[in-house]
MARBAPA-699032 format. One record per residue (C-alpha): x, y, z. Coordinates in steps of 0.1 Angstrom, whole numbers. Layout:
REC      xx      yy      zz
REC       X       Y       Z
...
END
This chain:
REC      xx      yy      zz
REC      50     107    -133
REC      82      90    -143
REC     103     114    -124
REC      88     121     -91
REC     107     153     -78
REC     109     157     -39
REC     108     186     -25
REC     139     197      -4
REC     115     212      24
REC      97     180      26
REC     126     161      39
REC     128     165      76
REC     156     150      85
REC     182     121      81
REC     194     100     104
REC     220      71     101
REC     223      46     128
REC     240      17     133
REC     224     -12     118
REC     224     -54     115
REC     236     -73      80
REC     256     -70      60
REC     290     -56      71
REC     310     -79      96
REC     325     -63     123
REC     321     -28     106
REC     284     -31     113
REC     291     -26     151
REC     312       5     144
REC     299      26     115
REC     266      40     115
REC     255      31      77
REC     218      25      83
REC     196      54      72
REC     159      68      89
REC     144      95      66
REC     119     115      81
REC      97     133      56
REC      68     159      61
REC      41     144      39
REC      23     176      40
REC      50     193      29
REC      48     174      -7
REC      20     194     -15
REC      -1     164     -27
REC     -37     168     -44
REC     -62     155     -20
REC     -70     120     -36
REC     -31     114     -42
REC     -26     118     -10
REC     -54      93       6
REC     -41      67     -16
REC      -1      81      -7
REC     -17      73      34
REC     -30      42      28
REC       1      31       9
REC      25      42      38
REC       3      26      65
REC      15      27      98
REC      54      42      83
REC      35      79      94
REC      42      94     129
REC      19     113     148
REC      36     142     136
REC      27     136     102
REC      62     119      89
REC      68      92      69
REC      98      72      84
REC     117      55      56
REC     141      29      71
REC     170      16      49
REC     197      -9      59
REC     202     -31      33
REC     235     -15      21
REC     275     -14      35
REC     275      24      28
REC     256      55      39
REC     256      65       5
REC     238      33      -9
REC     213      35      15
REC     203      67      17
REC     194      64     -25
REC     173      29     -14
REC     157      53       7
REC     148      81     -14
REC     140      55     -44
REC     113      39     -20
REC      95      72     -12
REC      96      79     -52
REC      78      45     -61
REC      59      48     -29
REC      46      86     -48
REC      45      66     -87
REC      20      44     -69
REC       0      69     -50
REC      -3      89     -84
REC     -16      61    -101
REC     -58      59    -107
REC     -70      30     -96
REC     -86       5    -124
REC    -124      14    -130
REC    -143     -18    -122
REC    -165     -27    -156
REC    -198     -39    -150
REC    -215     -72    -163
REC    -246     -75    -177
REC    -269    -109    -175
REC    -288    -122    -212
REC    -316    -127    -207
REC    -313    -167    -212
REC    -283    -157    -180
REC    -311    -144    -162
REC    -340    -167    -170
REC    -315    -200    -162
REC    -303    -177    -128
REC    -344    -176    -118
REC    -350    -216    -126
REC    -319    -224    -105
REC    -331    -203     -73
REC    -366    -213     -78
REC    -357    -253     -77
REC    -333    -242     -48
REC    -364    -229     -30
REC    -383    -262     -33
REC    -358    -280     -22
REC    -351    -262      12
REC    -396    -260      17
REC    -397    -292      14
REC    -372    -298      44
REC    -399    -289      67
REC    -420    -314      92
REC    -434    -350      76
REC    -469    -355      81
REC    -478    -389      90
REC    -516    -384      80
END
């Protein structure tokens, strides 16, 4: 999954906007920053891909189902619109990736005899916290 190909269907649209940073006075007049839209149905995910995929893109999906990609970090259209797509390809690396399988422990039994003994002793303790007889 090194190479995460992107379907050209997928990608709605692309919109550049004017944007703060880094620029000077060229910020206010050139329209640099770029808002991809892309269909994430249309990526033709497998179903557990593309839970992970949602969870990782959090609230960047639309009611329409589109992930919005913004990228302004750049001067040029150019350099942002390759941020852009570079962050929807790690955000797919990610989604592709299995999760780590959680090993179990397992108690000895000396673990599990000295685990009894402690919650025992802990027991006394708290019964004993009840009312004093004076008698």
């Amino acid at each position: 999954m090194a190479d995460i190909a992107i379907p050209d269907d997928a990608i709605v649209s692309e919109k550049f906007i004017t944007a703060s940073g880094p620029g000077g006075q060229n910020v206010n007049k050139v329209a640099t920053a770029v808002q991809l839209h892309v269909n994430i149905y249309a990526l033709g995910l497998p179903p557990l891909v593309y839970m992970r995929f949602k969870s990782l893109a959090g609230n960047k999906i639309n009611q329409d189902g589109e992930l919005v990609i913004l990228a302004r970090n750049h001067r040029t259209q150019e350099a942002n619109r390759r941020v852009a797509r570079e962050r929807l390809a790690a955000m797919l690396t990610e989604a592709y990736k299995l999760p780590a399988t959680r090993a179990r422990t397992r108690l000895n039994r000396i673990g599990k005899t000295e685990r009894l003994a402690s919650k025992k002793s802990r027991g006394t303790i708290k019964k004993n916290r009840g009312r004093v007889d004076l008698d």
